[in-house]
PyMOL commands that place a pseudoatom at each C-alpha (Angstrom):
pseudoatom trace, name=CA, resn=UNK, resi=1, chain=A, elem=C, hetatm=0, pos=[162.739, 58.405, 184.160]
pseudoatom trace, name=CA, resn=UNK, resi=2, chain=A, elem=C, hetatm=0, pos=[161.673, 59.363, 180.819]
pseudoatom trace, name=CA, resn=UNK, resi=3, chain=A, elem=C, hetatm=0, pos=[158.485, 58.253, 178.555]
pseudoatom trace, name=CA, resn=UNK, resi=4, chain=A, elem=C, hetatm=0, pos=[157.353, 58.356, 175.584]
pseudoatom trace, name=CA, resn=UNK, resi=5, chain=A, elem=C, hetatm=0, pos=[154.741, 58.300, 172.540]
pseudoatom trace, name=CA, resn=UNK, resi=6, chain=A, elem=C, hetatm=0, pos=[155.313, 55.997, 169.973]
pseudoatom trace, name=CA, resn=UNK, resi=7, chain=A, elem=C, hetatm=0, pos=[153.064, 54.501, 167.185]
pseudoatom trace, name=CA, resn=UNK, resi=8, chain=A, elem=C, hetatm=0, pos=[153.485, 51.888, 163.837]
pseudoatom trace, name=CA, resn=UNK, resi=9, chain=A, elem=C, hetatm=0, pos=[154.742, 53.209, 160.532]
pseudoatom trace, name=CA, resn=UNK, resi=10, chain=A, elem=C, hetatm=0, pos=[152.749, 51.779, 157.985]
pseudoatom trace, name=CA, resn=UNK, resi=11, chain=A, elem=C, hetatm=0, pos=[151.463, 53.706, 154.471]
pseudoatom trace, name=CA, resn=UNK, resi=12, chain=A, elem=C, hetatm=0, pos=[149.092, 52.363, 152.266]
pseudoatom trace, name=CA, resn=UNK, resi=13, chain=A, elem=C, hetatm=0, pos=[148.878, 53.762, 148.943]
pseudoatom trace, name=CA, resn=UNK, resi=14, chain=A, elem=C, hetatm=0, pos=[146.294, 53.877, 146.172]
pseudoatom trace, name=CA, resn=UNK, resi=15, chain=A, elem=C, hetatm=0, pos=[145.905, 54.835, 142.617]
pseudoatom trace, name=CA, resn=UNK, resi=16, chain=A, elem=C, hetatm=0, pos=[142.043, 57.210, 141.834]
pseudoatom trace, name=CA, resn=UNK, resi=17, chain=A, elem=C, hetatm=0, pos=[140.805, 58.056, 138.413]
pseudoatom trace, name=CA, resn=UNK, resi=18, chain=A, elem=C, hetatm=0, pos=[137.247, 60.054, 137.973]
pseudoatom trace, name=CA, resn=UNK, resi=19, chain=A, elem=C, hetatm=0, pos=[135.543, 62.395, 136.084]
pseudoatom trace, name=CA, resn=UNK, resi=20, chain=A, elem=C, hetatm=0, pos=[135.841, 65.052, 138.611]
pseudoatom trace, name=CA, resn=UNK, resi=21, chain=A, elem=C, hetatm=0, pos=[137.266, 66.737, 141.436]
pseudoatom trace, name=CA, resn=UNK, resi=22, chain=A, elem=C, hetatm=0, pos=[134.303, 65.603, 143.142]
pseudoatom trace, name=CA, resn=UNK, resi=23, chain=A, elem=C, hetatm=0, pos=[134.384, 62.041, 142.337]
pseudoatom trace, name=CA, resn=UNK, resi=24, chain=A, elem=C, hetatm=0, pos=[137.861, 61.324, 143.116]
pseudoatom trace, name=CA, resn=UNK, resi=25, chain=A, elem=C, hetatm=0, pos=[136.960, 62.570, 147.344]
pseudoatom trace, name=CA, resn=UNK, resi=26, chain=A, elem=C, hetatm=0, pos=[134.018, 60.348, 147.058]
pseudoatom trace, name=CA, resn=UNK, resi=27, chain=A, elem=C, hetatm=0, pos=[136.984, 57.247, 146.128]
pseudoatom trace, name=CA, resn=UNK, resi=28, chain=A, elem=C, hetatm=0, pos=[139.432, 58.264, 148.543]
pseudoatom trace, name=CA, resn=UNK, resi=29, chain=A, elem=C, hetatm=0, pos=[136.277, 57.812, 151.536]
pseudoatom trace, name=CA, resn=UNK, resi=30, chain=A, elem=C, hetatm=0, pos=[136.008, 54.272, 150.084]
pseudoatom trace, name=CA, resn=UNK, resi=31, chain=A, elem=C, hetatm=0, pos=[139.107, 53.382, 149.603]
pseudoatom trace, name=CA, resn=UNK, resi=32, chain=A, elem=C, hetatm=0, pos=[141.173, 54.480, 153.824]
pseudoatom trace, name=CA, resn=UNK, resi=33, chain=A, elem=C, hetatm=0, pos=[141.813, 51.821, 155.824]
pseudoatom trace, name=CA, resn=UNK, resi=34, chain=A, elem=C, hetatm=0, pos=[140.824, 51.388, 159.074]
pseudoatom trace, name=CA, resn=UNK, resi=35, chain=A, elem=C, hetatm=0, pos=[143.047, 52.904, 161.180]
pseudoatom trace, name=CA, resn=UNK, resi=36, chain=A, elem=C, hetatm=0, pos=[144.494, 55.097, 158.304]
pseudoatom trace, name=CA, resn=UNK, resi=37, chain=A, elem=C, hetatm=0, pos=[144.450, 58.704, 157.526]
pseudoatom trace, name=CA, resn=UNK, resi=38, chain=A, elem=C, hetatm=0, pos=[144.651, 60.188, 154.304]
pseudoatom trace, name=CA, resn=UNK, resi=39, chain=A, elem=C, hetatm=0, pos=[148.412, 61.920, 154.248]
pseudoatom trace, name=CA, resn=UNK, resi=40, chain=A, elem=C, hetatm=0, pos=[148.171, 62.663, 150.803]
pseudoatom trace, name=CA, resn=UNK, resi=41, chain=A, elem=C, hetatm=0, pos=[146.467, 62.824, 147.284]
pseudoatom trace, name=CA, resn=UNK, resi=42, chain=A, elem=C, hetatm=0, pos=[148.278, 64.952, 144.515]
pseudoatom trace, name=CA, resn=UNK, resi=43, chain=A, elem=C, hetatm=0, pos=[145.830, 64.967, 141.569]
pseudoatom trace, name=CA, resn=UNK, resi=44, chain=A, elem=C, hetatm=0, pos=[146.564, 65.933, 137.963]
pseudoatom trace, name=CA, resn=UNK, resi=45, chain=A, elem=C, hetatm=0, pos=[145.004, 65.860, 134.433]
pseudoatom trace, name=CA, resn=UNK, resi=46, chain=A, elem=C, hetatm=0, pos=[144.881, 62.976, 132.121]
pseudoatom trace, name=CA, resn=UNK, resi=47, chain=A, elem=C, hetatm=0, pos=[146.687, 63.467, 128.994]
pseudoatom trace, name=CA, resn=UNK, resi=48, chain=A, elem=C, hetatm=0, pos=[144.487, 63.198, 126.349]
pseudoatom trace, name=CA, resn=UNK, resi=49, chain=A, elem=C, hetatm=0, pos=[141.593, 62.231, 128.342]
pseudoatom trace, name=CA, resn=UNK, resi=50, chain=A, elem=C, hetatm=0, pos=[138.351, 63.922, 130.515]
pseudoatom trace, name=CA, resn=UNK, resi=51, chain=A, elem=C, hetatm=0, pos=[139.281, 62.793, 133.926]
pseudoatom trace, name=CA, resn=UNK, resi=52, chain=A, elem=C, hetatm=0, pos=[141.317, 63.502, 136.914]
pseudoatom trace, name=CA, resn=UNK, resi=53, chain=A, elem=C, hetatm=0, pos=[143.950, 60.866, 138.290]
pseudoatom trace, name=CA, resn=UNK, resi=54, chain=A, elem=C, hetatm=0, pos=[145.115, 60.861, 141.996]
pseudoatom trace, name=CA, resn=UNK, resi=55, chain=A, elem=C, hetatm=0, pos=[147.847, 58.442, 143.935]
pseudoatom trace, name=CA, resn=UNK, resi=56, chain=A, elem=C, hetatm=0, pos=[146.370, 58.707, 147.553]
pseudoatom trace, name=CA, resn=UNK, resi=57, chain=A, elem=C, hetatm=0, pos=[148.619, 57.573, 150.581]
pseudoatom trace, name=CA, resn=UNK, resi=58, chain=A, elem=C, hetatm=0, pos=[146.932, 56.606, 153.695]
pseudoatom trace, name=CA, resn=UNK, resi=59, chain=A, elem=C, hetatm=0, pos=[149.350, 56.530, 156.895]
pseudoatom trace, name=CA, resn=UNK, resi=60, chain=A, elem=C, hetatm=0, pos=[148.327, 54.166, 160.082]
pseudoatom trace, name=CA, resn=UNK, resi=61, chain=A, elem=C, hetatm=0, pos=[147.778, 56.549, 162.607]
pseudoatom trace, name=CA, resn=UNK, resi=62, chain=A, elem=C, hetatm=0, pos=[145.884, 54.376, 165.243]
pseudoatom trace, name=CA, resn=UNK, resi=63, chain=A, elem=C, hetatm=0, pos=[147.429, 52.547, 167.946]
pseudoatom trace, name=CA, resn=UNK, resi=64, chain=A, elem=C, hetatm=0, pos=[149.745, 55.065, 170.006]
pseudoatom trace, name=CA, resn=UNK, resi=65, chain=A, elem=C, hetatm=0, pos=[151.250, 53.276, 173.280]
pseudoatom trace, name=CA, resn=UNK, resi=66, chain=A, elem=C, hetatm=0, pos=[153.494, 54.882, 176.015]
pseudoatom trace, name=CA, resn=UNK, resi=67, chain=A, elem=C, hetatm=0, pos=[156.960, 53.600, 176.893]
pseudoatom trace, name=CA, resn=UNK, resi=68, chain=A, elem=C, hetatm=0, pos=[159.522, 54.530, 179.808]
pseudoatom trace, name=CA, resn=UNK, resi=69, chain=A, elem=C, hetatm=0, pos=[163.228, 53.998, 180.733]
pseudoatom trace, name=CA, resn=UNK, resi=70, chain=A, elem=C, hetatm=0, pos=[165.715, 55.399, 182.629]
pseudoatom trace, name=CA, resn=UNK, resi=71, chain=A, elem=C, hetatm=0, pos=[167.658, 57.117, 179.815]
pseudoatom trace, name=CA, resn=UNK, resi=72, chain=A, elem=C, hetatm=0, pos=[167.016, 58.192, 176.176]
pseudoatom trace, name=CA, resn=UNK, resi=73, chain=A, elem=C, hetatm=0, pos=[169.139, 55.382, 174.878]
pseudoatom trace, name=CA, resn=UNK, resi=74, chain=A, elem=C, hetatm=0, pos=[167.643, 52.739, 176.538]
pseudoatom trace, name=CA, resn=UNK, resi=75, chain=A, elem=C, hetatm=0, pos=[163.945, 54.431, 175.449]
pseudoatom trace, name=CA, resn=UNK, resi=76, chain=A, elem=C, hetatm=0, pos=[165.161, 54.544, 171.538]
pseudoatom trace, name=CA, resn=UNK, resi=77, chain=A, elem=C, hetatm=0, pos=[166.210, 50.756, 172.162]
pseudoatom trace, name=CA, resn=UNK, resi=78, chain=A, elem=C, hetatm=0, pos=[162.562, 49.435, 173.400]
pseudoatom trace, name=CA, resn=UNK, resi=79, chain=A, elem=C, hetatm=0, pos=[160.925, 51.108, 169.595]
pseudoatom trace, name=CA, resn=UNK, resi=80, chain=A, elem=C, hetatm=0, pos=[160.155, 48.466, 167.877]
pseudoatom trace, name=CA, resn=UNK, resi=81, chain=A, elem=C, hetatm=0, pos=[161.000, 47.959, 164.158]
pseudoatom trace, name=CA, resn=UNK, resi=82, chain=A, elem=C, hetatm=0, pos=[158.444, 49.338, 161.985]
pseudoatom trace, name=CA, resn=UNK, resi=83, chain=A, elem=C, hetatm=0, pos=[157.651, 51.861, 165.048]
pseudoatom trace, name=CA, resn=UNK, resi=84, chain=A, elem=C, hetatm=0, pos=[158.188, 55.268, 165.448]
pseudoatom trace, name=CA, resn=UNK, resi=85, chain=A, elem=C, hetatm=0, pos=[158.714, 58.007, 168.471]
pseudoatom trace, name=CA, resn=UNK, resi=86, chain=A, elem=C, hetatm=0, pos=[156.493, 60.904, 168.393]
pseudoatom trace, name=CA, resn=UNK, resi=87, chain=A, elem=C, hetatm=0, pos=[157.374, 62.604, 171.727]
pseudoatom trace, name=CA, resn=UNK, resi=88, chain=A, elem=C, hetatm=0, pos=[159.426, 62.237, 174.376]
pseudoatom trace, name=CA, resn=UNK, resi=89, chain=A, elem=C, hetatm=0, pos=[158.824, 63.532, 177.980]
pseudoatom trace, name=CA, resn=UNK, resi=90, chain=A, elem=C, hetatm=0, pos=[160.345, 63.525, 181.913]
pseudoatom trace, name=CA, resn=UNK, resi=91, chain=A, elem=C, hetatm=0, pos=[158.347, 61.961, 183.914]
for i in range(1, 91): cmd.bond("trace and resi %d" % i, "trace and resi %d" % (i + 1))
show_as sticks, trace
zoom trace
C-alpha cells in the first residue's frame, strides 16, 4: 500500500507599484489570498519615474489531503486535475 501528499495548483498573480522598497511589502500583505503564499515578487525600477514596480505571485498552499492505493500507478490516477503530488510514502 502506498500514500501520499497531494495539494491544488493554483497561482494568483498581481501587479505593485510604490515609492519604496518599503511600500511595495506593505501591498503585497494586502494584496495574498487566503490560503496563498507569496512565491514570488521580482521588483525593478521605473523608467523614467521615482518608484519601484513588482509582479507578485501568490501560490495556494492550503488544503493538503492524503491518498492511498495499492500501486504508484493507480495513486498518480486518483490526483485530480489541477492537483499536484508532493510526497509519496509506503505505508
Amino acid at each position: 500500500m502506498l500514500a501520499a501528499l497531494i495539494r491544488p495548483v493554483e497561482s494568483h498573480s498581481v501587479e505593485l507599484v510604490g515609492d519604496s522598497l518599503h511600500d511595495v511589502y506593505a501591498q503585497l500583505a494586502e494584496h495574498a489570498p487566503e490560503g496563498f503564499d507569496l512565491v514570488s515578487a521580482p521588483v525593478r525600477m521605473l523608467a523614467g519615474a521615482q518608484g519601484i514596480k513588482a509582479t507578485a505571485r501568490f501560490d495556494r498552499r492550503d488544503d493538503v489531503r492524503e491518498i492511498e492505493a495499492d500501486d504508484m500507478s493507480a495513486l498518480e490516477q486518483m490526483v485530480p486535475d489541477g492537483w499536484q503530488m508532493l510526497s509519496v510514502w509506503k505505508k
